[in-house]
N, C-alpha and C positions, 0 to 999 in steps of 0.2 A: 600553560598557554592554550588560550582554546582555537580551534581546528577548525577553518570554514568549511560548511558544506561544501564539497564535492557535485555538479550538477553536471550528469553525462546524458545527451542524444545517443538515438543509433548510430552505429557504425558506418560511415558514410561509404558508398561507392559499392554497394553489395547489390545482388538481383533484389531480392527482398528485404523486409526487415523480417527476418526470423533468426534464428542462429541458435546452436546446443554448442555450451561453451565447458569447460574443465574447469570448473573451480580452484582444484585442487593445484592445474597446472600455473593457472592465473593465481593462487598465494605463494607459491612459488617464487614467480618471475615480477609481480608487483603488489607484497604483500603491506605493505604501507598504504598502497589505495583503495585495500580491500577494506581494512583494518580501519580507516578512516571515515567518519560520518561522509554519507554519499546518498544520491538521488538521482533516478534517473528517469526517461521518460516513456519507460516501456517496462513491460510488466514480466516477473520473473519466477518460475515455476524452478525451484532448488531443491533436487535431490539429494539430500544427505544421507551418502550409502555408508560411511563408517564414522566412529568417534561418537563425542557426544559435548559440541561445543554450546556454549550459548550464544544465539544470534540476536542482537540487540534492534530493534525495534522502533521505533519514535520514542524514547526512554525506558521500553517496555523490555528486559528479557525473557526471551522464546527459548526455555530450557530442549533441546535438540535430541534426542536419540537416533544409533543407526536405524537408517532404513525409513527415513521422516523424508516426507514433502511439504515443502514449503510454499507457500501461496502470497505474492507482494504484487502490490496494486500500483503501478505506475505512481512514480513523484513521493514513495515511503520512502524516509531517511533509513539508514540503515548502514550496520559497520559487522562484519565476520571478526569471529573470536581472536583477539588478538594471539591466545596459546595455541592457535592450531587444532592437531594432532585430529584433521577429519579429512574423509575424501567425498567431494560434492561435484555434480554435474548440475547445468541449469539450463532451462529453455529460459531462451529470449526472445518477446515479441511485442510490436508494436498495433495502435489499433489501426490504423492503415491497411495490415498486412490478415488483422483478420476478417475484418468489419466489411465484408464484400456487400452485406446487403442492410433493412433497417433491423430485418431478423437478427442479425449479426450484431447489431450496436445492441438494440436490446437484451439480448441474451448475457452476452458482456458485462453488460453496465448492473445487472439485477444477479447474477449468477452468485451461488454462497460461497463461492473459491475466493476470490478479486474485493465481495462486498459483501463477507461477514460482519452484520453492523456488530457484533460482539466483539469481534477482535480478529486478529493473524490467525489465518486456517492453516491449519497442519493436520496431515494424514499418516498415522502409523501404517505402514504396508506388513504383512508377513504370506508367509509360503503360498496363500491361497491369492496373494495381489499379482501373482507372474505375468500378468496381462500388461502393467505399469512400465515394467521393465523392457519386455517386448512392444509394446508401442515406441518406448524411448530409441529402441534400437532401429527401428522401422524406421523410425525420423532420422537417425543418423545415416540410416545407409541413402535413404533419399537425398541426403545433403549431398554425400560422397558421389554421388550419381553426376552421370551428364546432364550439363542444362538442355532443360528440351519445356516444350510451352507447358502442359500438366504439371511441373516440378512443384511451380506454389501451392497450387490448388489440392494435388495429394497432398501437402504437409499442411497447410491448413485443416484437412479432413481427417486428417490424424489426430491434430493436434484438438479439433474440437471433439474427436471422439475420448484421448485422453481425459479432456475435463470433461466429460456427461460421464463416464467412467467414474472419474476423482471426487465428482459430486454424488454422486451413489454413493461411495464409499462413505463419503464424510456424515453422511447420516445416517448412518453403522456406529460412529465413534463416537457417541456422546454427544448426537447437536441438538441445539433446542429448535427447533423449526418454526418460524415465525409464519403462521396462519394468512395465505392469499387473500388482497381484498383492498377496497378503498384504503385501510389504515396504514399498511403495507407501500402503496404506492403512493400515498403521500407523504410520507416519512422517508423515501425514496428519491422523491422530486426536491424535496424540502433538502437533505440534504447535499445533491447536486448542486441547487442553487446555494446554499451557504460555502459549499467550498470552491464556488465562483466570485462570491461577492463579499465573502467573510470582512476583507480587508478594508469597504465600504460602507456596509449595510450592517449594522446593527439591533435593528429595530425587529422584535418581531410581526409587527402590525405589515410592515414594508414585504419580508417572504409569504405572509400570507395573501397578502393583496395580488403578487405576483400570481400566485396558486389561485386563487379565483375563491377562496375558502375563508373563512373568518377567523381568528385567534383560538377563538373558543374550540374550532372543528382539530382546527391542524393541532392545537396541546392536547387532544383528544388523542389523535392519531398516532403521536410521538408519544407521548408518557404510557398506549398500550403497549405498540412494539420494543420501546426503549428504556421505560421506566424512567424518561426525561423529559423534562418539558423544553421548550423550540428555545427559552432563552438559555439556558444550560448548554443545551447542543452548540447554539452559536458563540457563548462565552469557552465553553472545551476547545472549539477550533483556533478561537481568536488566541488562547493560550498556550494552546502547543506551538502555532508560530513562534510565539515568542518567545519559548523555552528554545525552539530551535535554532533560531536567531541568537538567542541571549548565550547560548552556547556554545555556539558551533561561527559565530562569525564574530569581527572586531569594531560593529557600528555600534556608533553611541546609543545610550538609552533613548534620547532625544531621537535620532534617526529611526535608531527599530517603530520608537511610539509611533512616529508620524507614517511608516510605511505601514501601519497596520490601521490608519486611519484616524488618530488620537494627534489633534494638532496641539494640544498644549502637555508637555510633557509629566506636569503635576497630575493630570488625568490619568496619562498611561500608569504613574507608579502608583496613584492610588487603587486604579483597576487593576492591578497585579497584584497587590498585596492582598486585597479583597478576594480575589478568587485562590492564591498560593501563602497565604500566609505570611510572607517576607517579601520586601522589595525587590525590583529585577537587577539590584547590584547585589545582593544578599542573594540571590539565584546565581548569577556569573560566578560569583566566587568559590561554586562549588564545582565547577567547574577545571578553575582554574590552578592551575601548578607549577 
């Protein structure tokens, strides 16, 4: 039987949205929720200090060892190892809660943690990373603390020195570092706008006209940083919807088609087989049990 997404907001009635939450306390106490495809709309920095589960991904698994940070981008689907046998803490935060200024959204939105166009960042820590730890703990005692007016703004300052930290690291551990520059920031905006309008806009002549740029510049821009050309990228997005839809929820082929902008439903299954090989009933069913 397949599983609907799971679609969680912050926790309502809090000073902030920020929160260090127990993993390991929350599989415990609601391990059917953990364990279940889920999405939510704050972004989630997971410490996994023991075990070595696999955490699944938008279909992808992210093989885990101790002592790995995890890095998830607001609105990833994602389900913890149904076997356990790990111990994780995780920051939770909202962009509300960090985004004070445009410096703030910018940094966010472009930073390699949250928007490795390659894939899920993960950070092996060992003996010389203590600084990880001890930030995490700073953030904890701050929580514990009395509320008083500074409370957000030290853990926000924390929290962003954690990630300039976390990003130093991460290009220690094998990243390819994608070259600043026009190509960069187009393939940047370009993707922003597709997973705004994916559901819409399919054309690539249409993101580029928005971008002020011509076909030819923007497949320039993307096939250096990505190795993709604009209509690839927007067909990837329009298809992971619908894996995750085809998956994880119980709407007709017909409904999914048409929520992703495909009014005749012979379109959608021919666009699916074309880009997956098998039709989106011949996808469900593997799913299914």
């Amino acid at each position: 039987m397949t599983e609907p997404i799971k679609k969680y907001d912050f926790k309502e009635g809090m000073s902030f949205e920020f929160e260090i939450v127990s993993i390991s306390d929350l599989y415990k106490q609601s391990r059917q929720l953990l364990t279940a495809p889920h999405r939510t709309a704050f972004y989630h920095i997971v410490w996994f200090q023991t075990g070595s589960p696999t955490h699944i991904v938008d279909f992808n698994p992210v093989p885990v060892q101790p002592n790995t940070l995890l890095f998830l981008n607001k609105d990833t689907v994602q389900l913890f190892d149904p076997k356990g046998g790990f111990d994780a803490k995780a920051i939770l935060f909202t962009d509300s809660f960090f985004c004070k200024s445009e410096a703030d959204i910018r940094y966010l939105r472009s930073n390699i943690l949250f928007n490795d166009l390659m894939g899920v960042t993960s950070i092996q820590l060992d003996e010389a990373s203590s600084v990880f730890p001890t930030l995490f703990s700073l953030m904890e005692m701050e929580l514990r603390a009395s509320k008083e007016v500074h409370q957000s703004d030290m853990l926000k300052n924390y929290l962003h020195n954690f990630l300039l930290l976390a990003e130093r690291e991460r290009r220690k551990q094998n990243f390819l570092e994608i070259k600043k520059g026009p190509d960069l920031d187009y393939t940047i905006l370009f993707r922003d706008l597709v997973e705004a309008q994916y559901r819409q806009v399919k054309q690539v002549s249409s993101y580029a006209s928005s971008l002020g740029v011509s076909e030819k510049r923007l497949n320039q821009a993307t096939s250096k940083v990505l190795g993709k050309t604009p209509k690839t990228i927007i067909d990837d997005r329009v298809m992971l919807e619908a894996k995750r839809l085809l998956s994880h929820t119980r709407e007709s082929v017909k409904e999914i088609g048409y929520e992703l902008g495909f009014h005749e439903p012979t379109n959608f299954i021919k666009y699916f087989r074309k880009h997956n090989g098998n039709t989106p009933v011949e996808f469900r069913e593997q799913f299914t049990f």
